[in-house]
C-alpha positions in Angstrom: -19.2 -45.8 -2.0 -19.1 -43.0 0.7 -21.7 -41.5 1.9 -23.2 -37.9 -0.1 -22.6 -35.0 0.9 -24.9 -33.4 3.6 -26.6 -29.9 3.2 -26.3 -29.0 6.8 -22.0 -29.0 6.1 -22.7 -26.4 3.0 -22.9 -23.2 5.4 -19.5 -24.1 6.8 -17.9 -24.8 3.8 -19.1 -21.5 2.4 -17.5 -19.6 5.7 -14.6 -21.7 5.4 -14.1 -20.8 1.8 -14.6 -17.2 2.3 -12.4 -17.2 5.4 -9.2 -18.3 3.2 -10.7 -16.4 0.4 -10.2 -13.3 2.6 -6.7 -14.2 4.4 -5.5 -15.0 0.6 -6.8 -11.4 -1.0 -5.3 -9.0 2.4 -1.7 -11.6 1.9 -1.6 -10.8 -1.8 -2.6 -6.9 -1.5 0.3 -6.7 1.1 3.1 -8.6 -1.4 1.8 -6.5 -4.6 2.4 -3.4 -2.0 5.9 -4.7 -1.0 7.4 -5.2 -4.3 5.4 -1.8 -6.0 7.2 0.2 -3.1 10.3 -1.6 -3.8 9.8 -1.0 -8.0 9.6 2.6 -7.3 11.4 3.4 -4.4 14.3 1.2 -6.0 14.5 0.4 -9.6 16.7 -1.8 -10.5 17.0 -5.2 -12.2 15.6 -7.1 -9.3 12.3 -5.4 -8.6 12.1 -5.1 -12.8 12.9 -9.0 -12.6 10.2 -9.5 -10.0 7.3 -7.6 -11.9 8.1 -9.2 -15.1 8.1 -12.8 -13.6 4.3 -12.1 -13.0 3.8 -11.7 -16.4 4.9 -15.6 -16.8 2.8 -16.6 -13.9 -0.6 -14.6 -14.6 -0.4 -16.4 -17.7 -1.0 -19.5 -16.1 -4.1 -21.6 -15.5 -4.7 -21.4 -12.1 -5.5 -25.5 -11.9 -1.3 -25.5 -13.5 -0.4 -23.3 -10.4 -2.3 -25.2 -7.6 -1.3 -29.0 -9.0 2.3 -27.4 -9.4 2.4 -27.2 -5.3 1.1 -30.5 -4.5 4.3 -32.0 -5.5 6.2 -29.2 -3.9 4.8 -29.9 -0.7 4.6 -33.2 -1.0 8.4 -33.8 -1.6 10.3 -30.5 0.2 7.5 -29.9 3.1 5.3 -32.5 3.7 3.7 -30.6 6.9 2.4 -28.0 4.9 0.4 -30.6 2.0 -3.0 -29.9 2.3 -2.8 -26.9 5.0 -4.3 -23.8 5.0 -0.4 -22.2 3.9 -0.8 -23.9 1.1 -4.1 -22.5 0.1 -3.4 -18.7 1.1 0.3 -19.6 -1.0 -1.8 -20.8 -3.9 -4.1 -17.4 -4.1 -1.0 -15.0 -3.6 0.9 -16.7 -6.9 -2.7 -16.6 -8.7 -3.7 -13.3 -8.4 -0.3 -11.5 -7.5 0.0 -10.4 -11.3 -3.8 -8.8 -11.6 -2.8 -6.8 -7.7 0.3 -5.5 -9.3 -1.1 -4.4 -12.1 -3.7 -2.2 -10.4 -1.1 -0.7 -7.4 1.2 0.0 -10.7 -1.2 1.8 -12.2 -2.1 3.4 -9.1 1.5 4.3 -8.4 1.9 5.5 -11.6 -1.1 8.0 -11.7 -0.1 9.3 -8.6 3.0 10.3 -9.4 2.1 12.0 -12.8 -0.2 14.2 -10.4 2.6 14.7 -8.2 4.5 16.4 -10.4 2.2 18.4 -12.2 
């Protein structure tokens, strides 16, 4: 058997954790931006298609979504199994649905003021 875990690697971990935490919230704010521009700048069927394909992912588990890549990256990309890509790609397909449904609502209320 290995050897436990030390407390003195527990302040790193939480840095490290928060570090990705942060680089995986600012990448998802900036997709949900991208494709709520696009859905109102641009209707169509393609940003419709992207907003309702959220809808099938937000309904995931999040453990489905993250054992779903190891595969993926195993098999098409090996470089990126177990990289920090990974990880940031892992929170923007998580919480992408719950980002676009606040800009959208956000969008939304601003332009009802707009035009009143």
């Amino acid at each position: 058997m290995g050897e436990p875990w030390s407390q003195h690697e527990l302040p790193g971990a939480i840095l490290q954790t928060a570090g990705l935490a942060a680089i995986g919230a600012g990448v998802t704010v900036l997709v949900a931006l991208s494709i709520t521009g696009l859905t109102v700048r641009h209707p169509g069927r393609f940003p419709r298609f992207l907003e309702r394909a959220q809808c099938l992912v937000g309904s995931l588990p999040a453990i489905i979504i993250a054992l779903g890549l190891v595969p993926i990256t195993i098999r098409i990309v090996p470089a990126l199994y177990l990289s920090v890509f990974t990880v940031v790609l892992a929170y923007v397909i998580i919480f992408l649905p719950r980002a676009l449904v606040s800009l959208r609502a956000d969008t939304c209320s601003r332009s009802a003021r707009n035009s009143t």
